[in-house]
C-alpha positions as CSV (number, residue, x, y, z in Angstrom):
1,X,12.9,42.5,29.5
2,X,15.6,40.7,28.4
3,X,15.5,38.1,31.0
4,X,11.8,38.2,30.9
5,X,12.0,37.1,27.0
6,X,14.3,34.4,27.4
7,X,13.0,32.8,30.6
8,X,9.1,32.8,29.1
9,X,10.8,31.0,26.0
10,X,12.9,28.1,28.3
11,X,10.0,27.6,30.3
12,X,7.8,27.5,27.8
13,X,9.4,25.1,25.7
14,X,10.3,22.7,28.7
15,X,6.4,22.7,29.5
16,X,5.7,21.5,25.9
17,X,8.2,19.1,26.0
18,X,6.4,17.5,29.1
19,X,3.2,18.2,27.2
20,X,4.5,16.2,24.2
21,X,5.8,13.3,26.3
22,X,1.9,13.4,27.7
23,X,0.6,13.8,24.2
24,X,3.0,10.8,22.7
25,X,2.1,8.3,25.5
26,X,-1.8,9.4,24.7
27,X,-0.8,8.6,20.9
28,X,0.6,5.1,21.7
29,X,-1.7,4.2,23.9
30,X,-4.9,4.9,21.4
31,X,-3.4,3.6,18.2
32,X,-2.3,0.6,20.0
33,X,-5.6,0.1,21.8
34,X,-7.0,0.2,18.1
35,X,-4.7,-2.2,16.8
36,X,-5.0,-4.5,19.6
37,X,-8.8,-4.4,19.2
38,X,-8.6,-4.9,15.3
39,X,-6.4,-7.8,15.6
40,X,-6.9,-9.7,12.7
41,X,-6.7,-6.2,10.3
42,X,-3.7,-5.0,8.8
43,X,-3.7,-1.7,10.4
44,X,-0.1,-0.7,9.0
45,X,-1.3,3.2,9.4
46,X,-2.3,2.9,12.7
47,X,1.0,1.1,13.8
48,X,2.9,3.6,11.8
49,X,1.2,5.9,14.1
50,X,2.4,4.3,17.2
51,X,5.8,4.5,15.7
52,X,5.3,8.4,15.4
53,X,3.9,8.6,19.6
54,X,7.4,6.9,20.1
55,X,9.7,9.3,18.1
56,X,7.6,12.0,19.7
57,X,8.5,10.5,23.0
58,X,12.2,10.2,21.9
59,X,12.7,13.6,20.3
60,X,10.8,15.4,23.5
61,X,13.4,14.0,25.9
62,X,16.2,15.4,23.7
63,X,14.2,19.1,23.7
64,X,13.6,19.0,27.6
65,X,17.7,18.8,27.7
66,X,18.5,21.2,25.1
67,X,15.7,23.9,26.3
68,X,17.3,23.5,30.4
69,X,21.0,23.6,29.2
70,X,20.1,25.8,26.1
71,X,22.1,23.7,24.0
72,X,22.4,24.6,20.4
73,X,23.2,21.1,18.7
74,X,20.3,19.6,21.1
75,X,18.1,22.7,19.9
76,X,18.9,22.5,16.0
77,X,18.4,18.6,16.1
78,X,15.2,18.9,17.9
79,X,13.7,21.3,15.3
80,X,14.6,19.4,12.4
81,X,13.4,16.2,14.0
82,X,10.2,17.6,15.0
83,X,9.3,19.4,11.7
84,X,10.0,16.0,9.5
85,X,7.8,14.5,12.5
86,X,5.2,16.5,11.7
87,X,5.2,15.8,8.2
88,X,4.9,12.7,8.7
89,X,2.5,12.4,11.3
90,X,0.3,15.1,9.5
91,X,0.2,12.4,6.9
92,X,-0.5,9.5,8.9
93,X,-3.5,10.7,10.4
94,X,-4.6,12.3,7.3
95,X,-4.5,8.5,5.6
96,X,-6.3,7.2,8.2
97,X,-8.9,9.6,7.9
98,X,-9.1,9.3,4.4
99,X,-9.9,5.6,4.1
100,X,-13.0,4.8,3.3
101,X,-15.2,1.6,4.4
102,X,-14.3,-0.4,1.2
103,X,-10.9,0.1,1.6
104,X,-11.5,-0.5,5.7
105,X,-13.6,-3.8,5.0
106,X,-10.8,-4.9,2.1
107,X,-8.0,-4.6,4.9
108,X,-9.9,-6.8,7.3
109,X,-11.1,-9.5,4.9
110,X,-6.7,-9.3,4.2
111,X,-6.2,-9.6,7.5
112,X,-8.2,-13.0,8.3
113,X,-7.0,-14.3,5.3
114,X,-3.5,-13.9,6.5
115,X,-4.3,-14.7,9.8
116,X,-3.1,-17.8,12.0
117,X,-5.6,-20.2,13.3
118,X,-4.3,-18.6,16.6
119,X,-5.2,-15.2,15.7
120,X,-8.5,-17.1,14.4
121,X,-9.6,-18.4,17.7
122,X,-8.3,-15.5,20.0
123,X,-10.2,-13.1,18.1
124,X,-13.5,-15.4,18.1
125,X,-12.9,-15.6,21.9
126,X,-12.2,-11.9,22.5
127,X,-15.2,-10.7,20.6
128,X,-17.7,-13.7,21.1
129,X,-18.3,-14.3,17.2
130,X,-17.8,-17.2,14.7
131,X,-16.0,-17.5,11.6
132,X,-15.3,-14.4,9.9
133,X,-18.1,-13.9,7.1
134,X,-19.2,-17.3,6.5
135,X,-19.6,-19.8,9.7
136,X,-20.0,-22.4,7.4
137,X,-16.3,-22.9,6.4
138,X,-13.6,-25.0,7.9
139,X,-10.4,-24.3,9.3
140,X,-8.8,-25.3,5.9
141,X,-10.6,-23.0,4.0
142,X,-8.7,-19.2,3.1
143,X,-11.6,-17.7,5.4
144,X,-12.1,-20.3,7.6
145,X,-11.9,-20.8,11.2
146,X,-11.4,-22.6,14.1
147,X,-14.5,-24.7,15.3
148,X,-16.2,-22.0,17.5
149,X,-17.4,-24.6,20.8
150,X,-14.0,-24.0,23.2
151,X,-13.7,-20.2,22.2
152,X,-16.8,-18.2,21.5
153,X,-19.8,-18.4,24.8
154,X,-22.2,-18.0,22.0
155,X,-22.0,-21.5,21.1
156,X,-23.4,-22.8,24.4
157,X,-26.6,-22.2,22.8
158,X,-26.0,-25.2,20.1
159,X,-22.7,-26.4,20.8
160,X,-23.7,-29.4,17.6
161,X,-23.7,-26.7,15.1
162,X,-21.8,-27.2,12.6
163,X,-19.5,-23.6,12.9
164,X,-19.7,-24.5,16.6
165,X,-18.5,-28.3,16.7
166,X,-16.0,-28.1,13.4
167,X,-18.0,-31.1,12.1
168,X,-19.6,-30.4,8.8
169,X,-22.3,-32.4,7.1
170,X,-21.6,-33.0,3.2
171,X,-25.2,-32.0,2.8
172,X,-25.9,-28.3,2.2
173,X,-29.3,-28.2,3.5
174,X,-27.8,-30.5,6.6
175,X,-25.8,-27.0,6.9
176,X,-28.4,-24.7,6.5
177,X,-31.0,-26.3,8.7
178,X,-28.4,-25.8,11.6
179,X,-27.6,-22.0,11.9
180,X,-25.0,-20.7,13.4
181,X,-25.9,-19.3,16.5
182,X,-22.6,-16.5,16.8
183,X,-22.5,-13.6,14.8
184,X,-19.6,-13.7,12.4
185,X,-16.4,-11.9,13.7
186,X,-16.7,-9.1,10.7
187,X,-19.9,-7.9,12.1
188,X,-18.4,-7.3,15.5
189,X,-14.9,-5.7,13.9
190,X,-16.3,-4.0,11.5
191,X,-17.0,-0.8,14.0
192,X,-14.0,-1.7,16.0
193,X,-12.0,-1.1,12.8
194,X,-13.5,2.0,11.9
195,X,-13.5,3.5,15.2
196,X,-9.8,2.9,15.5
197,X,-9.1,4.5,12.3
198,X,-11.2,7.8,13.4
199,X,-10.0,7.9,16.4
200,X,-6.1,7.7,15.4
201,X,-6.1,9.8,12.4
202,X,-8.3,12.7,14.8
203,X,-5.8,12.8,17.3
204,X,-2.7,12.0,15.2
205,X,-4.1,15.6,13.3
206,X,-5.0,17.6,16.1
207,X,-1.1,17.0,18.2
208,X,0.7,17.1,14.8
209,X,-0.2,20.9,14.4
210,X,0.7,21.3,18.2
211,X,4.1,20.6,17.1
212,X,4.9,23.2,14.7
213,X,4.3,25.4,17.8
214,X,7.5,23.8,19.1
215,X,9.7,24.3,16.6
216,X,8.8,27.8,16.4
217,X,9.5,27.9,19.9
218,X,12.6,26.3,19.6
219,X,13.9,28.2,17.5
220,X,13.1,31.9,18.7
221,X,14.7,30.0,22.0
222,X,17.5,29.3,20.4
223,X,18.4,32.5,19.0
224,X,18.3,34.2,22.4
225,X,20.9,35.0,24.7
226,X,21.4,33.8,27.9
227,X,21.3,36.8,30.2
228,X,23.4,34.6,33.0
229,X,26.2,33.2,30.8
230,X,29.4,35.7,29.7
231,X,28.3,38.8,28.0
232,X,30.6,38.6,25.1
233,X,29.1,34.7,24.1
234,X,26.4,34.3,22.3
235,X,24.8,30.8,22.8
């Protein structure tokens, strides 16, 4: 019975251990995907979340160790690791959940503004848009951008418009009776942004409670005896 006990607890922990390392490359790659999609945003809780699917990655290797060679430094480190890791992922994903469109749209109009004119024109290539609200502004202006021709296919359409050749007529109504014929770049984020804060904050809540499973696990583990190892040690 013995044996039973504390075989079912080393097995079972090294199998969630190679679950975790599964779960932490699952966590990178989504929050990473989301922040690569929502370049121009200032997703600082979605990288922190990325950060988190790395530790997780980290601190597993150091539990699939200390669960084979029942290691009790290895073990107690593990446990404490993982518990402040759940904390703090349990509070990540709760964030992101918690932000609400203002707050989303108020980080994205941030991130523009501190944008690049590199970022600018790689994001109106990568989602076929122009300018980020208003096509009508220069790449001097704060929320300006790049002229749209060399970068977005949309501008095949009208490649003299204004947004599209970066020449703007002084005239207003010269502007306005030349639409743009993108869409601006916020209308094409703007579900790309929200989607990778959903999406991050669901998983980052549903594999932090998995975790609290391991350090329970851990530490019944750890308070067993090895049936193979001298009698009169307890490791």
């Amino acid at each position: 019975m013995a044996l039973g006990g504390f075989t079912c607890s080393k097995h079972s922990l090294i199998i969630l251990n190679v679950i975790y390392i599964a779960v932490s490359f699952v966590l990178i790659g989504v929050a990473a995907y989301g922040r690569a999609a929502a370049v121009v945003t200032s997703l600082t809780l979605v990288g922190s979340l990325i950060a988190c699917g790395v530790f997780l990655f980290l601190i597993s290797l150091v539990g699939l160790v200390g669960a084979v060679k029942h290691h009790q430094v290895m073990l107690f480190f593990y446990m404490i690791i993982l518990f402040i890791l759940f904390l703090l992922q349990f509070s990540l994903a709760c964030a992101c959940l918690a932000v609400n469109s203002e707050q989303k749209n108020s980080l994205a109009r941030q991130g523009w503004a501190m944008s690049g004119s590199m970022t600018r024109i790689n994001v109106q290539h990568q989602f076929d848009c122009c300018g980020f609200e208003d096509p009508n502004l220069n790449d001097d202006a704060k929320m300006g951008h790049p002229a749209c021709a060399d970068t977005s296919h949309c501008c095949t359409i009208n490649k003299e418009a204004p947004c599209c050749s970066g020449i703007y007529p002084n005239s207003t109504d010269a502007k306005d009776a030349s639409k743009c014929p993108c869409d601006t770049c916020f209308s094409k984020l703007q579900t790309v942004i929200y989607d990778a804060f959903s999406l991050t904050g669901g998983l980052g809540l549903f594999f932090s409670f998995t975790e609290i499973i391991g350090v329970l696990l851990a530490l019944r583990y750890r308070n067993q005896k090895d049936p193979w190892a001298n009698p009169s040690a307890f490791l």
